[in-house]
Every structure is written in structure tokens, then in C-alpha cells.
N, C-alpha and C positions, 0 to 999 in steps of 0.2 A: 434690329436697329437699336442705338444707344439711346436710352430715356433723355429727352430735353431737359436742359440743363436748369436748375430753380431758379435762375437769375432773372428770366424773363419768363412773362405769362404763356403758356402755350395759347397759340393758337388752333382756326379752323382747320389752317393748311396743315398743321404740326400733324394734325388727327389724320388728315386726308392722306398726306405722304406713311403715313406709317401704317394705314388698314390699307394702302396701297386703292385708293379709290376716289373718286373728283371730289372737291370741296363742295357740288350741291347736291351729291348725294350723302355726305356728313351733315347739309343741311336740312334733309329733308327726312332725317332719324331724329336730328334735334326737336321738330316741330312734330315728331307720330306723325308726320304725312301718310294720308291715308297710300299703298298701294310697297310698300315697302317690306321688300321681305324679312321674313326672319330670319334668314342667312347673313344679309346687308345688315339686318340691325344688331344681331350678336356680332358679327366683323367692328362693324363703327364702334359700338359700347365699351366693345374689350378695348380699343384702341384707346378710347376716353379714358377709361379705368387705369391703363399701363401709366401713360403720359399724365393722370392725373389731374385732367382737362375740364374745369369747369366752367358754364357758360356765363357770360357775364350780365346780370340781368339790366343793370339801365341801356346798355348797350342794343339787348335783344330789344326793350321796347323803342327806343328811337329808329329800331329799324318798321316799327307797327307793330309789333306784339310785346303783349305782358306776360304771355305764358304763363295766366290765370285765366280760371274757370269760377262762374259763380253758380255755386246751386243754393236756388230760393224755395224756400221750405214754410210751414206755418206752425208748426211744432215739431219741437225737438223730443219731446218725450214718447212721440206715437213711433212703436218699435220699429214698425214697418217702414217706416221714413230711413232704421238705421240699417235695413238690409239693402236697401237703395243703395245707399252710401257706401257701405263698403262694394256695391259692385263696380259704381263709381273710378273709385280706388284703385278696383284690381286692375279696369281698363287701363287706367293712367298710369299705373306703379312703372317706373323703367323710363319713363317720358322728363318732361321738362314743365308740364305742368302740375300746375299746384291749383289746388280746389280752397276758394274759401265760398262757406257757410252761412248763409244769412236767415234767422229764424225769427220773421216779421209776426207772429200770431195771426189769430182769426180776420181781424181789420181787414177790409177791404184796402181804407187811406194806408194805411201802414204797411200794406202791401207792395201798392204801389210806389210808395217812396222810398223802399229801399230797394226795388227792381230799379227805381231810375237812378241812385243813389250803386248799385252796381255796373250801371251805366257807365254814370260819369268817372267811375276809377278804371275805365278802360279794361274791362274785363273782352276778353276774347271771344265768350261764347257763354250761353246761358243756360242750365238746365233748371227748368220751373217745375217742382214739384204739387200736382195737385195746385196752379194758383187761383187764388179765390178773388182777384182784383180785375176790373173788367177786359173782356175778352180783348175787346179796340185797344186795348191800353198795351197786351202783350201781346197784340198785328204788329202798332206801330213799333216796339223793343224789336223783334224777329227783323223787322223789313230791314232793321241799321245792322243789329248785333246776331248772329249765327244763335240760332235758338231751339231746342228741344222742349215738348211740352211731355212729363208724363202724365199719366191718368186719365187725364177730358179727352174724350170719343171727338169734339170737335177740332174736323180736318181742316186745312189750309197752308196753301202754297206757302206762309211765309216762314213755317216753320218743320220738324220735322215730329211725329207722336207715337210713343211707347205705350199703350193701353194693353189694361188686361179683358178678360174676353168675360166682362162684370155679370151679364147676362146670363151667359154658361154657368159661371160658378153659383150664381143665385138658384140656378135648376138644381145645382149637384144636391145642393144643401135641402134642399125640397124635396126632388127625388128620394133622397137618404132618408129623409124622416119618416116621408110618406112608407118605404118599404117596412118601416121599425111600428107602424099604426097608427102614427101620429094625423090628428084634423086639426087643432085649432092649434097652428102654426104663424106666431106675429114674429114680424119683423123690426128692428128697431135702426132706425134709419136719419138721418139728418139733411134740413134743406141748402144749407152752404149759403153761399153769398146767392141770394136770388134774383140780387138786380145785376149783374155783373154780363150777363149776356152771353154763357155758356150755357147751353143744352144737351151736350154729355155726359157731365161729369159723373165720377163713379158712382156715386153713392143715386143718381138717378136711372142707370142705364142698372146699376145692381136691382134697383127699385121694381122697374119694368120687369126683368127677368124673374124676381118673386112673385111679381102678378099674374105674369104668362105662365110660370108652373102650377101656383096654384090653378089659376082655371085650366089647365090642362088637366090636374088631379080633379075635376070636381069641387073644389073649394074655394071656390070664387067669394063664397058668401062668408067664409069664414078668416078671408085675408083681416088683418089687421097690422096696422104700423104708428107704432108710437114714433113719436118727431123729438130729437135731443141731437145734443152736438157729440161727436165722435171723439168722447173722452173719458175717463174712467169715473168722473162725476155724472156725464149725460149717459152713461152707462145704468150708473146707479140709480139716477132718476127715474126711466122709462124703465128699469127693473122692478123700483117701486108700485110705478103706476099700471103694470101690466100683472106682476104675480099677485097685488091686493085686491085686484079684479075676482068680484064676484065667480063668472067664467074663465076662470084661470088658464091660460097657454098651455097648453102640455109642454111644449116647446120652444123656445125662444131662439130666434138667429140674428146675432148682435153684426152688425153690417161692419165693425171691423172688431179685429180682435180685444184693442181697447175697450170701446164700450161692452163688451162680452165680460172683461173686468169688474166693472162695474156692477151688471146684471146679478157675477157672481158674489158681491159685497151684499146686491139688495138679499138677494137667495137668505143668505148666512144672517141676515137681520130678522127674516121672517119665519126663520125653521125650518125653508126649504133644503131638501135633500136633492143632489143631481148626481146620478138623472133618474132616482129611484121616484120624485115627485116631480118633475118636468126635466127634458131634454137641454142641452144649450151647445150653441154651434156659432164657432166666432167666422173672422176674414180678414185673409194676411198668414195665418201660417207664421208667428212672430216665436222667439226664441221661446218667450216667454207662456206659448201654447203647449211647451212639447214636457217646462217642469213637473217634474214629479208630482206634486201638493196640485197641480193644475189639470193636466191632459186633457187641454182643450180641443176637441175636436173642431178643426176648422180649415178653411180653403185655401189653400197654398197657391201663391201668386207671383212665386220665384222674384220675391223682388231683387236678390242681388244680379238677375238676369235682366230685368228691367233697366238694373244701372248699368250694367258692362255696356248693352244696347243702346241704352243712351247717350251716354260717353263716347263710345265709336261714332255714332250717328253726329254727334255734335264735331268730335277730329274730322270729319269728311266735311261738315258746312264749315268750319273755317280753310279747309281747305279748297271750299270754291265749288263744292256740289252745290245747285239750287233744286236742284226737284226734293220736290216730298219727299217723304218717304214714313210709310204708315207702318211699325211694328206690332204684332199683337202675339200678348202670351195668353196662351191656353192654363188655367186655371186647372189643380188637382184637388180631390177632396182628402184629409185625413183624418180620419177616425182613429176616435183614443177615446177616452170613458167617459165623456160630459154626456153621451145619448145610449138612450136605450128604450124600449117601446112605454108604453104611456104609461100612468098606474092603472091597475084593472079595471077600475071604474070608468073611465076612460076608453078602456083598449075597444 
């Protein structure tokens, strides 16, 4: 068929007569409808791509969509946010939607006002990363806007949740140490927003599962957890105050890779050698675990699978799924040179 001619904008139909197929199934490749094959959408694409068909965006939103996604985050520097992201991406790449970014910090208030504040720019659907503003606050967003929560263990109809399995991976990291001869094994861990009214969030459900291994090891009495925010300064704090310790940690496991950062700053102030004078084992599995100068040994938590997962899951609730639907990735360990068994005095 002869290319439409550049006089006039091509249209729906233009695309549909030429991939030889109805205008609402050209529609429903425009929007990633969930259930459309990849036969249909290499046929439709190509046809867009030939005729050079692009859709027209104030047009798509007066029909009810912006054919924007918002994903709400609290930092942008934490890596593991950026492997999210790109999975993100991948889901979307080839679509019509565009992801904008919103990096509200710690704040509870600041949270929530650019969740509402994503709201009101008619975004389509929402993926909350880890949100630290109250749980009621992101019911009622879910109950209007199609919503994905990752991270928080807490379930509910109004939205759909991506968690990693915090529990399991807090054993792996236990187990691991305990088989290298490690006991005095602390944890360093952060309380989040405490009034917000979530009761799974990662960093507590990781918590539990460092308790339930240690007493599973015998080492109930020798759990310890220094309290700091999940950052390469709360890092370096609870680094401080754990390796100056009289009874020093053989071992340290920084509850995300971040603050594992940190840890390694304090190390390097006080003369510590790792893991020749204590072990350290981060969480996330972040680019910046696998550098050379680093080889953090730590728990990989597939987050660009988190995002691809989420993203599909969010294309199906704008497309009109209401049931839940609970994802959960299984957690691996990897070992690289931050552990090794205690010093002898120790072992």
C-alpha cells in the first residue's frame, strides 16, 4: 500500500487499513492493553512506523487518558530505586506511555503532597516506591487512581504489591555468616515513618527475619541492631557506633546496600580491614556492590524484575483488572570479598 500522503495527519484508520486489522485493535496496542499479542503488536507498530503515525497526546487525554505513569520514590540517590526504574522502562519501552519521576525525600508531609500533587495532573496509574506517608492516604489514591505498591508486605484490595521475600533474604545473610563462624552478627536497620500505619515494610519484615535466624542459630542473645536511616551517612553513623564498640561485631549486615556504604567509610576511619577484622554484607545487589574497589557481598533482590512486574501489573489495573494481586520475588545471596570467617581470636 502507498505511504499516506504528508498533507494530512495520518490517522487510527490510516494504521488499521494498512496492518489490515480493526481500529480497536490498533487501539488497544496504543494503550499496552493488557492481553495483546506479539504478533498484533509487531503487525500494528510496523504499520505506525511505515505511515509514520504518531498519536496525538491532548487528543488521547480528552478521550480519559494522559498516557502518563507516575512513579513516587523518596530518594533518588538509593541505587536500588535505579534498578526499579529501569525495569520500569523496559516494560514500557515500545508503548505510549511516559513515566514521570517524583523524588519527595524522607517527609512523611512531602510525601504525601506530591502523591496528591501526581494526582491532580491526571496521571493514569501509580507506582509508589517503598512510600513512607500514611498507609489511609495511599487506600484512598488506589481506590480513584490504578496503583502498585512496591516493597510494604501490607496487602489490600485497593491496590496491587511487588515485595521481595525481606525475611528469606535476611536468613541467607545469617546463614552465610554463621557457616564462615561468625556470633556477634548486628544488624543495622532503620525505623521509617513509624506513625504512617504500615506493618510491613521492608526494612521490618528484613528485621524479623534477622531475629528468627539468629535464634534459630543459637544467638538470640547476641542479636544486635543499631537504628539509622538508609543512607550512606546513616551508614556511616551506626558504623561508627557499632565497630567502636568495646565488643566489636565480627560482622556487620547493612539492611541496604547504601548504608553497607557507609559502614565501609566508618571501617576506613577506624583501621578496620574487611573482612580480614570483621565481615560486612549489604541488600539490593546494586551496580555499585559488584565495583572492583567494593565486592560487596550482598542479597540481590532482582529489582529491575520488581519493576518490569510492576509496570505490567499497573497496564492490567488501568485496564480494568480489580483483584489484587500479590507478586513476591525470591531473594539470592552473592558473595564477593567483604566476608570471610572472624579473626582468630574470635573464630
Amino acid at each position: 500500500m502507498a505511504r499516506t500522503s504528508g498533507r494530512r495527519r495520518v490517522t487510527i484508520t490510516d494504521v488499521a487499513q494498512h496492518a489490515g486489522v480493526s481500529t480497536s485493535a490498533v487501539s488497544k496496542v496504543l494503550r499496552n492493553a493488557y492481553g495483546v499479542s506479539p504478533a498484533m503488536h509487531e503487525r500494528v507498530r510496523s504499520a505506525m512506523a511505515e505511515l509514520d503515525y504518531r498519536p496525538h497526546a491532548a487528543a488521547r487525554g480528552m478521550r480519559g487518558r494522559t498516557y502518563t505513569i507516575g512513579v513516587l520514590l523518596d530518594n533518588i540517590r538509593n541505587a536500588f530505586f535505579a534498578d526499579i526504574l529501569d525495569g520500569v522502562n523496559t516494560e514500557l519501552r515500545g508503548g505510549d506511555y511516559q513515566v514521570l519521576i517524583g523524588a519527595a525525600g524522607f517527609d512523611e508531609e512531602d510525601q504525601t503532597r506530591l502523591a496528591r500533587a501526581l494526582v491532580d495532573r491526571q496521571m493514569d496509574g501509580l507506582i509508589l516506591i517503598g512510600p513512607g506517608f500514611p498507609r489511609t492516604e495511599v487506600l484512598r489514591t488506589a481506590a480513584t487512581v490504578p496503583t502498585v505498591v512496591i516493597g510494604h508486605h501490607d496487602l489490600a484490595e485497593e491496590h496491587d504489591s511487588v515485595v521481595d521475600a525481606d525475611a528469606l533474604g535476611a536468613g541467607l545473610v545469617i546463614d552465610h555468616l554463621v557457616r564462615l563462624g561468625h556470633r556477634r552478627i548486628a544488624l543495622t536497620s532503620t525505623h521509617g515513618n513509624r506513625g504512617s500505619g504500615w506493618s510491613g515494610t521492608p526494612e521490618r519484615v528484613q528485621r524479623r527475619g534477622y531475629h528468627e535466624a539468629m535464634r534459630r542459630h543459637g544467638l538470640q542473645d547476641l542479636a544486635r541492631v543499631a537504628m539509622t536511616a538508609f543512607s550512606e551517612e546513616g551508614g556511616y553513623r551506626a558504623g561508627m557506633e557499632l565497630l567502636s564498640a568495646a565488643d566489636r561485631p565480627t560482622a556487620v549486615f547493612g539492611g541496604a546496600d547504601v548504608a553497607a556504604m557507609g559502614v565501609f567509610r566508618a571501617a576506613r576511619e577506624l583501621g578496620l580491614r574487611i573482612p580480614e577484622d570483621f565481615s560486612l554484607v549489604g541488600y539490593n545487589n546494586t551496580a555499585v556492590a559488584a565495583l572492583a574497589p567494593v565486592r560487596l557481598t550482598s542479597v540481590d533482590q532482582a529489582g529491575g524484575l520488581m519493576g518490569t512486574t510492576a509496570a505490567r501489573l499497573l497496564l492490567e489495573r488501568i485496564e480494568g483488572r480489580t483483584r489484587s494481586v500479590l507478586m513476591t520475588v525470591s531473594p539470592t545471596l552473592v558473595v564477593r570479598g567483604t566476608t570471610g570467617p572472624p579473626p582468630p581470636a574470635d573464630g
